[in-house]
N, CA, C and O atoms as a GROMACS GRO file, in nm:
protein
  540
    1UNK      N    1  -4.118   3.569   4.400
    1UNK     CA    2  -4.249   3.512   4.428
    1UNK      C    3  -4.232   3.381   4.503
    1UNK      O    4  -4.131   3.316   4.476
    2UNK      N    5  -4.342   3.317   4.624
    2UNK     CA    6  -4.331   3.246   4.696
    2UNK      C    7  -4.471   3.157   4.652
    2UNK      O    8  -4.583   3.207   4.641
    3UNK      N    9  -4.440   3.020   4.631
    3UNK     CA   10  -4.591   2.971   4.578
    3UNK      C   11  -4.556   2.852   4.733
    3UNK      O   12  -4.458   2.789   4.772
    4UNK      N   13  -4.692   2.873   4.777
    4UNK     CA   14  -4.731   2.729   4.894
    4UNK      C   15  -4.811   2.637   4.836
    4UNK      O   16  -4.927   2.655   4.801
    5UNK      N   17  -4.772   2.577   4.830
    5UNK     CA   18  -4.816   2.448   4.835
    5UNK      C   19  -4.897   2.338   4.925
    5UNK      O   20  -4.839   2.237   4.964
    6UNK      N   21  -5.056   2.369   4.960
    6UNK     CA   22  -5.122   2.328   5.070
    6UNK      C   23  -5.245   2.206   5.067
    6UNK      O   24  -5.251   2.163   4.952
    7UNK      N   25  -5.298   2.169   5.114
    7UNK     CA   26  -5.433   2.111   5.086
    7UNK      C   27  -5.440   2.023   4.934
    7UNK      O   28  -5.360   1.932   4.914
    8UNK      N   29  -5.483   2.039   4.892
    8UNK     CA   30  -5.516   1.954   4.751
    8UNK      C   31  -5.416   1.981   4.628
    8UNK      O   32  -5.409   1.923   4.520
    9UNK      N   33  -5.352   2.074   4.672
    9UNK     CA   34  -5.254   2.156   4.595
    9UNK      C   35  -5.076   2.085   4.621
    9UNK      O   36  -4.981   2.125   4.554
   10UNK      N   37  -5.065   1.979   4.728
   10UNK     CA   38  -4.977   1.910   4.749
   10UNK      C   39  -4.938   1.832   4.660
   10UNK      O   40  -4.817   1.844   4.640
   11UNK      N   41  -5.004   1.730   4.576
   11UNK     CA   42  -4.911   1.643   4.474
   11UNK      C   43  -4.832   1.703   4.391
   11UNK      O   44  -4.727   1.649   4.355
   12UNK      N   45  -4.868   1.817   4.350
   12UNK     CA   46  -4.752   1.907   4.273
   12UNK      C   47  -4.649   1.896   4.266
   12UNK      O   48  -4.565   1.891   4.176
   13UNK      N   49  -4.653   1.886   4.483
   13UNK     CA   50  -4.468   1.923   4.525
   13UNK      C   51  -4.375   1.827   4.443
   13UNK      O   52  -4.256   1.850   4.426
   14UNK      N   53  -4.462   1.677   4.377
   14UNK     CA   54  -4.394   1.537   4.404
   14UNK      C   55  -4.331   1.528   4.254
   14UNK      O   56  -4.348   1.629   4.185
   15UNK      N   57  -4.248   1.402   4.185
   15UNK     CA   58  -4.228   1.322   4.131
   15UNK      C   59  -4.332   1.213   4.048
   15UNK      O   60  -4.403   1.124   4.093
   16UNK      N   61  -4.314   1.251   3.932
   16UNK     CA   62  -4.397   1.188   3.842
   16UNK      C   63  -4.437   1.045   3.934
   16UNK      O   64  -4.548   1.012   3.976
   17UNK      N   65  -4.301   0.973   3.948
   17UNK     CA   66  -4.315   0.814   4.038
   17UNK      C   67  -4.430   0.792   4.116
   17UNK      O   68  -4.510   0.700   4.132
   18UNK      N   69  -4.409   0.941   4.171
   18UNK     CA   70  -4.516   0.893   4.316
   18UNK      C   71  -4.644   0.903   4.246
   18UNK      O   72  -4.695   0.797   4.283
   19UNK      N   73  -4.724   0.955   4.175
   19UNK     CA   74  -4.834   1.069   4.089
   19UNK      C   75  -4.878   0.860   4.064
   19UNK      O   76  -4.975   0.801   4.111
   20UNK      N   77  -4.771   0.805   3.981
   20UNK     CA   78  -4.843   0.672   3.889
   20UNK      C   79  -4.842   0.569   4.012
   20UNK      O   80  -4.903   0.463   3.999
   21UNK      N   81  -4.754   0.605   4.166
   21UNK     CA   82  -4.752   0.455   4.204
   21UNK      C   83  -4.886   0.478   4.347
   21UNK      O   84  -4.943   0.383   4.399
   22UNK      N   85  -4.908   0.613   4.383
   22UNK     CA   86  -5.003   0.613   4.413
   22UNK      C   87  -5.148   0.672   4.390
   22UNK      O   88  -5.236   0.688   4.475
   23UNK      N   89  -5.152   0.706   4.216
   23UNK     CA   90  -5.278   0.760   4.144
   23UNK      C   91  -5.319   0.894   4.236
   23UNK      O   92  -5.423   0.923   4.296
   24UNK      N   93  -5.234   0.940   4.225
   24UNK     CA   94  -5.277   1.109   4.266
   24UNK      C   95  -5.358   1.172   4.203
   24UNK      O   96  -5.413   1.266   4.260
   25UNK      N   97  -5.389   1.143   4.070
   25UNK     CA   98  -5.467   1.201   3.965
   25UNK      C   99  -5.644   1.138   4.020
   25UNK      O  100  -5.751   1.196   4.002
   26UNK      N  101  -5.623   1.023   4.079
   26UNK     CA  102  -5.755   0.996   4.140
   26UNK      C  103  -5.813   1.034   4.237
   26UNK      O  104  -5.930   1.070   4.244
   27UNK      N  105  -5.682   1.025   4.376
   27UNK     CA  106  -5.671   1.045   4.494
   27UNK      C  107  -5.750   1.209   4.540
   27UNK      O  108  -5.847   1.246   4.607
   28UNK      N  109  -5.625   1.281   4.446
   28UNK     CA  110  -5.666   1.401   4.406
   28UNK      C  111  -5.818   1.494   4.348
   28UNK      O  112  -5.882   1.591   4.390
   29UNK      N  113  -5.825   1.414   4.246
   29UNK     CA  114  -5.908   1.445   4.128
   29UNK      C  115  -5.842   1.549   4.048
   29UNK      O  116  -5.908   1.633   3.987
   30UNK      N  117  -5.743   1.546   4.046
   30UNK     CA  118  -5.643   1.628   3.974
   30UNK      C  119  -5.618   1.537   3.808
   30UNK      O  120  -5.558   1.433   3.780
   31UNK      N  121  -5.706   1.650   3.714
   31UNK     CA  122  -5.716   1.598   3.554
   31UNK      C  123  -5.560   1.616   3.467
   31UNK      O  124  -5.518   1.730   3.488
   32UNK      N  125  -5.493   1.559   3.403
   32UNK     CA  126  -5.394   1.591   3.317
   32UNK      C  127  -5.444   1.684   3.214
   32UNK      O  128  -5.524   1.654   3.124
   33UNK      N  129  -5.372   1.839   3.241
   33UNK     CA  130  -5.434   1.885   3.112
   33UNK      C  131  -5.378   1.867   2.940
   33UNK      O  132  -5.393   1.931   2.836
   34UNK      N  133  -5.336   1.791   2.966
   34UNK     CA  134  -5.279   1.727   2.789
   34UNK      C  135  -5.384   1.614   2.751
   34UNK      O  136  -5.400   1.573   2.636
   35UNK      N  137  -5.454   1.569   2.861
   35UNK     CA  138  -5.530   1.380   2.817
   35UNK      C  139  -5.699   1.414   2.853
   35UNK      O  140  -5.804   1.362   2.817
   36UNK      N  141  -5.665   1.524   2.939
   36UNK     CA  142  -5.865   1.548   2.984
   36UNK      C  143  -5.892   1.450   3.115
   36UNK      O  144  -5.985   1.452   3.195
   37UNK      N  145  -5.762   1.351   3.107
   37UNK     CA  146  -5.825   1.216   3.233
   37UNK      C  147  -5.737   1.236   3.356
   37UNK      O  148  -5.649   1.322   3.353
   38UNK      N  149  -5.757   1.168   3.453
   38UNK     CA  150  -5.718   1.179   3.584
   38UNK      C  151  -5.536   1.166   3.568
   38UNK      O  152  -5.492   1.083   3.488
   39UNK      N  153  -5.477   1.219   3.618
   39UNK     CA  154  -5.332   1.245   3.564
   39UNK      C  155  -5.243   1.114   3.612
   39UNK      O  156  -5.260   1.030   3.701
   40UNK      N  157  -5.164   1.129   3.538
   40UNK     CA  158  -5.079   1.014   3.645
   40UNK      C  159  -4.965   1.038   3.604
   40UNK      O  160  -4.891   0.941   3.589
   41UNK      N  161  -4.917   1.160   3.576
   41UNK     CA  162  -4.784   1.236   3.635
   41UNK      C  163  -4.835   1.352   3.656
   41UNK      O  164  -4.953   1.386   3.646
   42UNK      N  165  -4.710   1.436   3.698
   42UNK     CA  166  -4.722   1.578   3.756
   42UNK      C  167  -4.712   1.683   3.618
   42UNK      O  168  -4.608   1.691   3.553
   43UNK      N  169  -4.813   1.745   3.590
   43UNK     CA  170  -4.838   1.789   3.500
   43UNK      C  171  -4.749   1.928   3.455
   43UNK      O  172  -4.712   1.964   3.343
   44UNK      N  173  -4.722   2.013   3.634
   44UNK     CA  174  -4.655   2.098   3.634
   44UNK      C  175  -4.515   2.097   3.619
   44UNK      O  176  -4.449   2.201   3.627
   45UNK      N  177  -4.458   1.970   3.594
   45UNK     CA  178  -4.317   1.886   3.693
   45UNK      C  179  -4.189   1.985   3.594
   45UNK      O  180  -4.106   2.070   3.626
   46UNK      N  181  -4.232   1.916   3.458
   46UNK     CA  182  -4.118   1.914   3.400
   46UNK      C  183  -4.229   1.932   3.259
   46UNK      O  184  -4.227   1.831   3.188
   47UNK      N  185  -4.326   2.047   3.210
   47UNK     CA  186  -4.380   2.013   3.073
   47UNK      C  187  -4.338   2.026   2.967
   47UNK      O  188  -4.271   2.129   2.960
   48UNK      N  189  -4.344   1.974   2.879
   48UNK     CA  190  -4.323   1.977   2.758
   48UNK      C  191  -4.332   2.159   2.693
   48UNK      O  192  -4.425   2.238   2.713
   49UNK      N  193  -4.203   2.184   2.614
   49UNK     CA  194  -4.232   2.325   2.504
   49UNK      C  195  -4.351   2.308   2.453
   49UNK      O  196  -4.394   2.216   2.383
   50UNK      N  197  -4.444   2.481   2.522
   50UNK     CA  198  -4.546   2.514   2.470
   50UNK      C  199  -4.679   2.399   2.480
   50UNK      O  200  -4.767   2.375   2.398
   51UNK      N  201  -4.655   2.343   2.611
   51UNK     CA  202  -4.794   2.272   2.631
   51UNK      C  203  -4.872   2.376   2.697
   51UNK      O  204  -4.983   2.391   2.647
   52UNK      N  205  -4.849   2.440   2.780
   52UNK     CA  206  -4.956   2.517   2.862
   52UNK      C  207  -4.902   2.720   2.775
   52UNK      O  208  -4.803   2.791   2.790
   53UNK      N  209  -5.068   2.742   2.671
   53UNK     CA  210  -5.077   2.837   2.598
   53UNK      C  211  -5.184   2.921   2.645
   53UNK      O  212  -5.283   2.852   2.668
   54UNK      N  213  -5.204   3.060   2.673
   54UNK     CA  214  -5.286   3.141   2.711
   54UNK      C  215  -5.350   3.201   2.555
   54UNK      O  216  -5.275   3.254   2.473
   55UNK      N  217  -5.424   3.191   2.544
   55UNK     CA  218  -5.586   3.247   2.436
   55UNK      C  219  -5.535   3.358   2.366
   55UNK      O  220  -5.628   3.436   2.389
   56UNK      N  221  -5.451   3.425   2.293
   56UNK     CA  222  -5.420   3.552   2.266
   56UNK      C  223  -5.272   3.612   2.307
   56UNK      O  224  -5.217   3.714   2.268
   57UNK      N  225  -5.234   3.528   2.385
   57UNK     CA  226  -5.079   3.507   2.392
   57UNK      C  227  -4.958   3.423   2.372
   57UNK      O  228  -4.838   3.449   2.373
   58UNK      N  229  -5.022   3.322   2.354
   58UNK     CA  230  -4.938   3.210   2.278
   58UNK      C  231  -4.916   3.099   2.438
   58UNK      O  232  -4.991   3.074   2.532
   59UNK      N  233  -4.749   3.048   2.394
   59UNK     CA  234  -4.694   2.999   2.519
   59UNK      C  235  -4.664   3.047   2.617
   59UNK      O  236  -4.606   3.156   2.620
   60UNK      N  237  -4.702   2.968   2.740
   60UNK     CA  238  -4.609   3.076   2.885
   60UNK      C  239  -4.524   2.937   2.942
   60UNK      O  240  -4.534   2.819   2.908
   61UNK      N  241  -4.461   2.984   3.015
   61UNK     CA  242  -4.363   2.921   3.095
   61UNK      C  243  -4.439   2.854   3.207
   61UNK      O  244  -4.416   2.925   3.305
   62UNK      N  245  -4.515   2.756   3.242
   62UNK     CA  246  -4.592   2.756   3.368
   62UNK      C  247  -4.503   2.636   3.445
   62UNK      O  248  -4.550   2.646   3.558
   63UNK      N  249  -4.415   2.542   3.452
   63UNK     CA  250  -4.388   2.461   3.479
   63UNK      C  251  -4.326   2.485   3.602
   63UNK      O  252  -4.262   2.590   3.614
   64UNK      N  253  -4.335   2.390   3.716
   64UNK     CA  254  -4.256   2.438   3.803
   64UNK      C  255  -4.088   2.448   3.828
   64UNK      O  256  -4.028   2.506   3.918
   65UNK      N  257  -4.035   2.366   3.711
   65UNK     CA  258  -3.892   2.392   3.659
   65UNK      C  259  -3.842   2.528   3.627
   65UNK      O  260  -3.741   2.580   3.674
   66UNK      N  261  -3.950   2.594   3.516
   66UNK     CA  262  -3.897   2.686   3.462
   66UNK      C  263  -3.967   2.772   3.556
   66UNK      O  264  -3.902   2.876   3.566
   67UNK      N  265  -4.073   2.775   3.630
   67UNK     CA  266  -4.052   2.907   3.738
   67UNK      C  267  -3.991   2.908   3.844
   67UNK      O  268  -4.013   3.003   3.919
   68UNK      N  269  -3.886   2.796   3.888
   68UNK     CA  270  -3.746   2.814   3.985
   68UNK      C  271  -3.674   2.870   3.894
   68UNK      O  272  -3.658   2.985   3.934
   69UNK      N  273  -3.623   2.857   3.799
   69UNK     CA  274  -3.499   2.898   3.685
   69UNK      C  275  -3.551   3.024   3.669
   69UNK      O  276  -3.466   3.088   3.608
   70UNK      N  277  -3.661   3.102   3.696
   70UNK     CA  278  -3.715   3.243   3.687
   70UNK      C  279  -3.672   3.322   3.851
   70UNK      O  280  -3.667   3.445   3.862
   71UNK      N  281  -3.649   3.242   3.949
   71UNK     CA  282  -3.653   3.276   4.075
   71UNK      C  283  -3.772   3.260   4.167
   71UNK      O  284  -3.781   3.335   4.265
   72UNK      N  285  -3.865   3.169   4.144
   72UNK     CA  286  -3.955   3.169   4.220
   72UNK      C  287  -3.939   3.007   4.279
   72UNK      O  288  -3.899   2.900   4.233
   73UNK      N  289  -3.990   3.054   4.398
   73UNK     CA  290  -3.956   2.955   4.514
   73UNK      C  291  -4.086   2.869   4.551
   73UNK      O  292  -4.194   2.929   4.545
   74UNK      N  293  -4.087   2.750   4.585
   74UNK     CA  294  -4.159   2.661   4.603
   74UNK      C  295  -4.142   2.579   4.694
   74UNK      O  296  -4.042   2.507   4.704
   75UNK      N  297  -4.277   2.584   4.801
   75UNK     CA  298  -4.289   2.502   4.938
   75UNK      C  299  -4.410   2.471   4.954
   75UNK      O  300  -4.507   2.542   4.925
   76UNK      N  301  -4.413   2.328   5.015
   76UNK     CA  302  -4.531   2.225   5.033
   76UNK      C  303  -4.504   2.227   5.187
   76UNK      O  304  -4.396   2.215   5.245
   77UNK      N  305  -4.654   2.250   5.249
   77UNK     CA  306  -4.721   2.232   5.369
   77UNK      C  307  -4.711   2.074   5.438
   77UNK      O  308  -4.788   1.981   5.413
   78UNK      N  309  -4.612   2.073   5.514
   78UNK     CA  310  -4.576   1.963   5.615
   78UNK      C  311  -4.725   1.859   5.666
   78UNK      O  312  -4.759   1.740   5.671
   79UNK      N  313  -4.780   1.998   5.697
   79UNK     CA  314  -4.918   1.930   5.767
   79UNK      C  315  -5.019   1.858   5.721
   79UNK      O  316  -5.102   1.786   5.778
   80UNK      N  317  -4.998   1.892   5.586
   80UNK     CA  318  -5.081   1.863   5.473
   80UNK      C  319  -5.059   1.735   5.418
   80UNK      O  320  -5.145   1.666   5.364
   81UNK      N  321  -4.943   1.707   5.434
   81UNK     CA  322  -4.841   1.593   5.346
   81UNK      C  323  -4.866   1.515   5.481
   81UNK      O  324  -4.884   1.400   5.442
   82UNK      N  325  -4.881   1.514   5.660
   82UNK     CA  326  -4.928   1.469   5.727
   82UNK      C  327  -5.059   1.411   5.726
   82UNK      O  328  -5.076   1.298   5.772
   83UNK      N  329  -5.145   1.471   5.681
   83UNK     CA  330  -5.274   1.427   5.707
   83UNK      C  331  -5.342   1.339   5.541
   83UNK      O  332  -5.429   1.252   5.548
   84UNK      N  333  -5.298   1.371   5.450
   84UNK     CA  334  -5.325   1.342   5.359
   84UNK      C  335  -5.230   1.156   5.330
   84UNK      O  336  -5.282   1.052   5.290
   85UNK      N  337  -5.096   1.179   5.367
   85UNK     CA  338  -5.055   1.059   5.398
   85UNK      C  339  -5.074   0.954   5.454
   85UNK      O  340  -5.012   0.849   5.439
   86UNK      N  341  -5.191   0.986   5.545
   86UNK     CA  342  -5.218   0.918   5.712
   86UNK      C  343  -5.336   0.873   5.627
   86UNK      O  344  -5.355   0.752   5.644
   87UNK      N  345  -5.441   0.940   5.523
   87UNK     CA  346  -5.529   0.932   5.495
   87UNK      C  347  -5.513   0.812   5.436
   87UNK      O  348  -5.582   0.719   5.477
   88UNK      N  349  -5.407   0.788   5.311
   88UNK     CA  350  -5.381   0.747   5.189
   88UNK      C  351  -5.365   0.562   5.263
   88UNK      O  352  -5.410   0.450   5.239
   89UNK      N  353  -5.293   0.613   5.339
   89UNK     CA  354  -5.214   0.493   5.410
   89UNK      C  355  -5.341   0.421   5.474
   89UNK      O  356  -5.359   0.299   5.470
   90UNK      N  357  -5.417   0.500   5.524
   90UNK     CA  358  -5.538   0.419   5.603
   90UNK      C  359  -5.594   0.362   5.446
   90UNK      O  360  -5.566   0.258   5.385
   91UNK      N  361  -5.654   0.438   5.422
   91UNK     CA  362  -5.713   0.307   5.275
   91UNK      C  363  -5.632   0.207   5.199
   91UNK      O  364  -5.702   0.134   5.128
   92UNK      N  365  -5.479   0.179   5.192
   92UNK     CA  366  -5.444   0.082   5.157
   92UNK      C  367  -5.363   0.030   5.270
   92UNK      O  368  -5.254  -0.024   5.252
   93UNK      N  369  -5.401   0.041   5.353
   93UNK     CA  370  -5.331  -0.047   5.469
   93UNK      C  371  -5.239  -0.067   5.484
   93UNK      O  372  -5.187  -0.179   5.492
   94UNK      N  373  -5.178   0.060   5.493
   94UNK     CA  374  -4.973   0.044   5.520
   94UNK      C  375  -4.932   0.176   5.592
   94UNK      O  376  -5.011   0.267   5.619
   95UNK      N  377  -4.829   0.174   5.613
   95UNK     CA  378  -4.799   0.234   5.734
   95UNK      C  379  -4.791   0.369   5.711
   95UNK      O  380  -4.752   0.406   5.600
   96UNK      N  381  -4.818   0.443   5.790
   96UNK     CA  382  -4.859   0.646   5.711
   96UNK      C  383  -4.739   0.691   5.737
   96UNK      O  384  -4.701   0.785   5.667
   97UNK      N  385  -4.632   0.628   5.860
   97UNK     CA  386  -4.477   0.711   5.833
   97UNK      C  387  -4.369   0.682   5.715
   97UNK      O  388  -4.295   0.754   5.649
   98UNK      N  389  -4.394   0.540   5.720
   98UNK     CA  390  -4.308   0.497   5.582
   98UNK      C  391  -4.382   0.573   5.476
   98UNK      O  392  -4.316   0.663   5.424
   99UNK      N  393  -4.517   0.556   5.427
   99UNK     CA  394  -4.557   0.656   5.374
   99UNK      C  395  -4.471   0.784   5.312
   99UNK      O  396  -4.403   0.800   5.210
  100UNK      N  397  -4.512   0.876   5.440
  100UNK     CA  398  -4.468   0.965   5.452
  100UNK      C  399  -4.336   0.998   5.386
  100UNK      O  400  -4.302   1.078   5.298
  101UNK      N  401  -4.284   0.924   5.446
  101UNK     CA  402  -4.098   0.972   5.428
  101UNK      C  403  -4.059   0.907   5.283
  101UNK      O  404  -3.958   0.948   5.225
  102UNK      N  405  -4.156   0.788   5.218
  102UNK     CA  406  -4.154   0.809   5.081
  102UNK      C  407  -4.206   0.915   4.988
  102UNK      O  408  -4.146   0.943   4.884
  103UNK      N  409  -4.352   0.995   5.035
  103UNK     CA  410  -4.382   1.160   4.985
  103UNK      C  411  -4.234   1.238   4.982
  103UNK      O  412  -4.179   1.276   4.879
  104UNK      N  413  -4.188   1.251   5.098
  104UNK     CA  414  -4.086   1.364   5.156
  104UNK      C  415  -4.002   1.308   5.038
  104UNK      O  416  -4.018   1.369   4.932
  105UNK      N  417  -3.919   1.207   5.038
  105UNK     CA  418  -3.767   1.171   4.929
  105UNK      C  419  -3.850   1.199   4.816
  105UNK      O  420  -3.777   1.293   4.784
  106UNK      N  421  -3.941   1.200   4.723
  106UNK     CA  422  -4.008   1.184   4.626
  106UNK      C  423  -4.029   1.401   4.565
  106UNK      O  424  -4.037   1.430   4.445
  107UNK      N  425  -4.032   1.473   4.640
  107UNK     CA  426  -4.049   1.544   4.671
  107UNK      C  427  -3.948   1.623   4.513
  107UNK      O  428  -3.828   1.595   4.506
  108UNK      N  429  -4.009   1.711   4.409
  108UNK     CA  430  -3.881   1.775   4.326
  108UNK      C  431  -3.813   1.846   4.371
  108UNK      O  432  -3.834   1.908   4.475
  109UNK      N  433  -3.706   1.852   4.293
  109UNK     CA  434  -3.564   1.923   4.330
  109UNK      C  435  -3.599   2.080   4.384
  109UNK      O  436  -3.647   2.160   4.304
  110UNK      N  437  -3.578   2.110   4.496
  110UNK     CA  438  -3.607   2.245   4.517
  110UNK      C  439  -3.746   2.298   4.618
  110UNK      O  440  -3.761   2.402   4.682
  111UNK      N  441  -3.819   2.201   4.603
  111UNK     CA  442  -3.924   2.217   4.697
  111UNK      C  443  -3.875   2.207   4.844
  111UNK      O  444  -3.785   2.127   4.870
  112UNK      N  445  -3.940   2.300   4.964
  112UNK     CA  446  -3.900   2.229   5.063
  112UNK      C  447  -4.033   2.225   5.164
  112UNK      O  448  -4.146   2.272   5.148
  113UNK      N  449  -3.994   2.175   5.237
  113UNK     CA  450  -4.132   2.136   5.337
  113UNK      C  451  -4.134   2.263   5.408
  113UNK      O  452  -4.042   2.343   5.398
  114UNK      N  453  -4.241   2.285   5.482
  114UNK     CA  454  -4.246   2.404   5.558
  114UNK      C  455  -4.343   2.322   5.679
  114UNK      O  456  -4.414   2.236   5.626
  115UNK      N  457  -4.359   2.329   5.820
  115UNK     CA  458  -4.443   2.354   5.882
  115UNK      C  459  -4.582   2.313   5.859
  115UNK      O  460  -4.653   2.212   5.854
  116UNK      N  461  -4.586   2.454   5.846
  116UNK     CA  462  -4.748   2.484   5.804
  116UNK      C  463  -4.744   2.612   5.689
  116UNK      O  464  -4.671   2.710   5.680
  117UNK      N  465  -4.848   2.566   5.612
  117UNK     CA  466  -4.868   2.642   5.457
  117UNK      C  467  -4.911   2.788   5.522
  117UNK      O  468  -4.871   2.895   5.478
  118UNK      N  469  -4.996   2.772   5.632
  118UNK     CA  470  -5.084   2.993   5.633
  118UNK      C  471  -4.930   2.998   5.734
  118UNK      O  472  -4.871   3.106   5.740
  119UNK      N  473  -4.883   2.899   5.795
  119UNK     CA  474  -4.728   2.959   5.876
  119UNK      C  475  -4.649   3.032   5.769
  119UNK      O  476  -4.620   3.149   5.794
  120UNK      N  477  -4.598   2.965   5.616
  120UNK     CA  478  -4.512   3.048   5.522
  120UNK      C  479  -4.594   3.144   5.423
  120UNK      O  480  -4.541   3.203   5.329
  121UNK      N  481  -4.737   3.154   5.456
  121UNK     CA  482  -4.741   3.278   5.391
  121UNK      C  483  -4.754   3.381   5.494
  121UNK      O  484  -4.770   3.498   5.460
  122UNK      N  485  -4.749   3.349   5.605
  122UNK     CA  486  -4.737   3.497   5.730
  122UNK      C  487  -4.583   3.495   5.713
  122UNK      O  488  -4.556   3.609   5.675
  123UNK      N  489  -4.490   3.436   5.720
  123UNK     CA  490  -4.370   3.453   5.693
  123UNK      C  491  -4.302   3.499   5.525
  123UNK      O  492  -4.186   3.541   5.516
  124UNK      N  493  -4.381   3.485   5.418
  124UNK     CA  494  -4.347   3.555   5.279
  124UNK      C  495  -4.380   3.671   5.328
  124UNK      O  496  -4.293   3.757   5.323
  125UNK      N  497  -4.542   3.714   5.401
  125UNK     CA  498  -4.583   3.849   5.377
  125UNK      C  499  -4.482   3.930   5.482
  125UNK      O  500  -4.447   4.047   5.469
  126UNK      N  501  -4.444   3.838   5.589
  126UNK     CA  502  -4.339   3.933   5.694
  126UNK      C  503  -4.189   3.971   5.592
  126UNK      O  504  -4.102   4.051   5.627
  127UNK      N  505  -4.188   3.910   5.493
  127UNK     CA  506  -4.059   3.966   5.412
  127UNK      C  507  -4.096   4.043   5.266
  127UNK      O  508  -4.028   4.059   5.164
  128UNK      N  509  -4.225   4.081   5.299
  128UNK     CA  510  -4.276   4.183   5.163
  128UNK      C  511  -4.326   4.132   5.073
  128UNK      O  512  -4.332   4.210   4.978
  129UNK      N  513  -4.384   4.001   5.044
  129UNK     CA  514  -4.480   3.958   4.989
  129UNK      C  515  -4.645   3.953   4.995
  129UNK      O  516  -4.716   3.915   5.088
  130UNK      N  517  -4.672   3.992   4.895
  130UNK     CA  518  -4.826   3.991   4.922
  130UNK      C  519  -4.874   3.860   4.871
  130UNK      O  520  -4.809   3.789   4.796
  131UNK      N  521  -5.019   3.827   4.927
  131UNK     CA  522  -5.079   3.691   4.894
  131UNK      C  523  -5.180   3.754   4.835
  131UNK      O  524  -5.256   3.841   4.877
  132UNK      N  525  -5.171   3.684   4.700
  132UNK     CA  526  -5.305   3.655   4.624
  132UNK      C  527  -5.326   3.541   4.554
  132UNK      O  528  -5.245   3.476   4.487
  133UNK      N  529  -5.466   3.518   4.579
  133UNK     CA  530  -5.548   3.412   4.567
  133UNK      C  531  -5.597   3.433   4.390
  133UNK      O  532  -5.624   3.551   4.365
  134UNK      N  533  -5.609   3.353   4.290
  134UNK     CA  534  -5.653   3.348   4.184
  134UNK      C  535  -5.705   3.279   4.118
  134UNK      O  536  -5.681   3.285   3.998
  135UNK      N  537  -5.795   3.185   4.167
  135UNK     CA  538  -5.840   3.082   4.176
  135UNK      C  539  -6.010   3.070   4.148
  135UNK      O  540  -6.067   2.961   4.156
   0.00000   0.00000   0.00000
């Protein structure tokens, strides 16, 4: 399985660090689901045993640690991390490449940049992946 990483769906890719030093949980509107409030780490990063439980099935594995250690692969949209950086940077008045290339190093173990996000899912589906949306 190939998960992209695009649009609003980018802080994911990152490091708790970046989540508290530039309030992604605000930026975002991305809620911590352990606190109910605007997050200020990466919720998916590294969670805790048996924080994220499905209704009638108990615990699942959702973290993005333990679904590389399953084989599933994870990439964040270049373009995205472009424009959203440029954004970030314009409201606190600092520079959107330094920025940037602090997103990129910040980035967890294993993620990699791609391009463009609909570029790697025409390229998953050209290697036999199907895309679905579940959302």
């Amino acid at each position: 399985a190939v998960v992209v990483l695009r649009h609003d769906a980018i802080p994911y890719a990152f490091e708790d660090k970046l989540w508290e030093k530039y309030k992604f949980g605000e930026f975002f509107k991305a809620d911590d689901p352990a606190t109910k409030a605007r997050a200020t780490r990466n919720p998916f990063a590294k969670p805790a045993a048996g924080e994220y439980k499905v209704p009638g099935i108990g615990p699942i594995a959702l973290g993005i640690n333990e679904l590389q250690a399953s084989g599933v692969i994870f990439v964040v949209c270049e373009a995205a991390m472009t424009v959203y950086s440029a954004a970030m940077a314009d409201s606190m008045k600092i520079d959107a490449g330094e920025l940037k290339k602090e997103w990129v190093a910040g980035l967890l173990p294993g993620i990699v940049p791609v391009p463009s996000g609909v570029w790697a899912l025409g390229r998953a589906q050209d290697k036999g992946c199907a895309y679905v949306f579940a959302g």
